[in-house]
N, C-alpha and C positions, 0 to 999 in steps of 0.2 A: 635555288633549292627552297621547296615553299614547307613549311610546317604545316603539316595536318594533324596533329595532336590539337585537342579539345583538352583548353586549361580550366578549371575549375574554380572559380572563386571561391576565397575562405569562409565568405558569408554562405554561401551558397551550398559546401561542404558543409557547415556548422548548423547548418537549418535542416538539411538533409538525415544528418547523424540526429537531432533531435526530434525528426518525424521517425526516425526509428524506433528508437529510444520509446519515445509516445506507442507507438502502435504496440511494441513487444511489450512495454511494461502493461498499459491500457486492455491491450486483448486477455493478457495475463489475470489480471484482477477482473475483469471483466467476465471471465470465464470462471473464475470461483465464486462469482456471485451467485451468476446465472444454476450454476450446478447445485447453491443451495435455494433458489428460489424454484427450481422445477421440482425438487423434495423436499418441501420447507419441512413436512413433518420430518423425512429423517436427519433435517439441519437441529430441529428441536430438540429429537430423541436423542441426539450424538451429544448435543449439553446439557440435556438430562442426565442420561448414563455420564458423562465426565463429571457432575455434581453440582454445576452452574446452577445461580440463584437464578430467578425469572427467566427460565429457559426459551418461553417464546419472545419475552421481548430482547433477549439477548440475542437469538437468530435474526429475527427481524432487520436491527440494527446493524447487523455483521452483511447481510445481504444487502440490505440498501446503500450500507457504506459502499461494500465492495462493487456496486453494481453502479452506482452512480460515480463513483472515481473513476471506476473502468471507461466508461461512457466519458465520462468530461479530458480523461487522458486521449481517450483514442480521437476526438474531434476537438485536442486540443481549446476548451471551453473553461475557463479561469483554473485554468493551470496549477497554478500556484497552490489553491485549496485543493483541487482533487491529488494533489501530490500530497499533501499534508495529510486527506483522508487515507490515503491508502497506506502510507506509514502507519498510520496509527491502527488501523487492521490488519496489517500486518506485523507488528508489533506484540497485536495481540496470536496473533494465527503463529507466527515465530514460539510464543512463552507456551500455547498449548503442546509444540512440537518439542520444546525442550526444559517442562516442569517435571519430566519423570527421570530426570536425569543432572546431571552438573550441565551449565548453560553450556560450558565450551564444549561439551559432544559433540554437535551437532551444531555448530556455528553459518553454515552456510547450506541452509535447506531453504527451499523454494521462497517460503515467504521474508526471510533474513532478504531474497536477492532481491524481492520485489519489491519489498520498503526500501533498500536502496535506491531504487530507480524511482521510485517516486519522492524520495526525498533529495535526489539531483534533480529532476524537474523543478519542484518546489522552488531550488533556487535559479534554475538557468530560465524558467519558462518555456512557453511551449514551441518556440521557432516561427519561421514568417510561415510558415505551409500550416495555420492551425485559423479557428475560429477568433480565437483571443490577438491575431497579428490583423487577419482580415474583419472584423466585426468591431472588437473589443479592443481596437488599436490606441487608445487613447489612455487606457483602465491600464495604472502603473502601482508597481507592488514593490516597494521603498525594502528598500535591505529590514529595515526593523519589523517591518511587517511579516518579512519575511522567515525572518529569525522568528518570529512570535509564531508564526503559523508552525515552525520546526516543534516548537515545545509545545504547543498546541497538541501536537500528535503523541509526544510522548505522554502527557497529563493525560492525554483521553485513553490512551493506553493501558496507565498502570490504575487510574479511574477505574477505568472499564474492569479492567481484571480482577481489584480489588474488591470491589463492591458487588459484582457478579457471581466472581468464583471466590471470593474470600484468603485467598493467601499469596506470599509472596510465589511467583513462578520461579523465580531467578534463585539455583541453588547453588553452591560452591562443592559441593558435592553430594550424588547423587542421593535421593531422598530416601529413607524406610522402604522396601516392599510393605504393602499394605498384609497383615495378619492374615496367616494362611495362605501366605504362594513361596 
């Protein structure tokens, strides 16, 4: 009796799952960049109208973060930072979805999942099927490094938010309606 099953190696599955991983997080962010770079103006207007300081350079940076993480996830190209950029735009893209409300509303909305995925790349890297395994084979990213890129994204996060839009997002319960609604 001969076995025809095709066994899978664990490298092999594990490299697989992490070109997934890459593509769906990557195309993901990748596709909210591009959606604000084809409208930059109404990327601007929409942080105008939400009250954001320097609204175009606040678009600006929101688009290129998420454009260039997108792009460095899905062709798996140092990994490690495009996981860290897209946390931290997403980090921010997450506190605009949940400053009108207590944080736990709304805990698991689009960008909550995306900065997840990109902050498990962060630490697992991008798999052999990437730029970074075939190119960049040599280019190693030390746990500490890695850890630092993690806080990296949170500092540019609450940076960004702070200095931009001026207040905490994060409320324990939902905030004031604004006078007159």
């Amino acid at each position: 009796m001969t076995d025809t099953t095709t066994r899978v190696s664990p490298d092999t599955a594990v490299n697989t799952g992490l070109l997934i991983l890459r593509l769906g997080i990557g195309a993901a962010i990748l596709q909210a960049g591009l959606i604000k770079a084809a409208d930059f103006g109404m990327t601007v207007q929409f942080l105008t109208d939400a009250g954001w300081r320097l609204p175009g350079f606040a678009a600006f940076m929101v688009t290129a973060t998420e454009t260039l993480a997108g792009i460095g996830l899905l062709l798996g190209v140092l990994t490690p930072l495009a996981g860290s950029a897209s946390l931290g735009a997403m980090l921010c893209a997450w506190a605009v979805n949940v400053s009108g409300s207590a944080f736990w509303s709304e805990p698991f909305n689009v960008p909550f999942l995306i900065g997840l995925g990109g902050a498990a790349l962060l630490f697992t890297g991008a798999g052999a099927y990437s730029v970074d395994a075939r190119v960049l084979g040599r280019l190693t990213w030390s746990p500490r490094v890695k850890l630092a890129l993690l806080a990296l994204a949170f500092v540019a996060a609450v940076v960004t938010w702070l200095a931009l839009y001026g207040s905490n997002p994060i409320h324990f319960t939902a905030p004031p309606a604004p006078l007159g609604q």
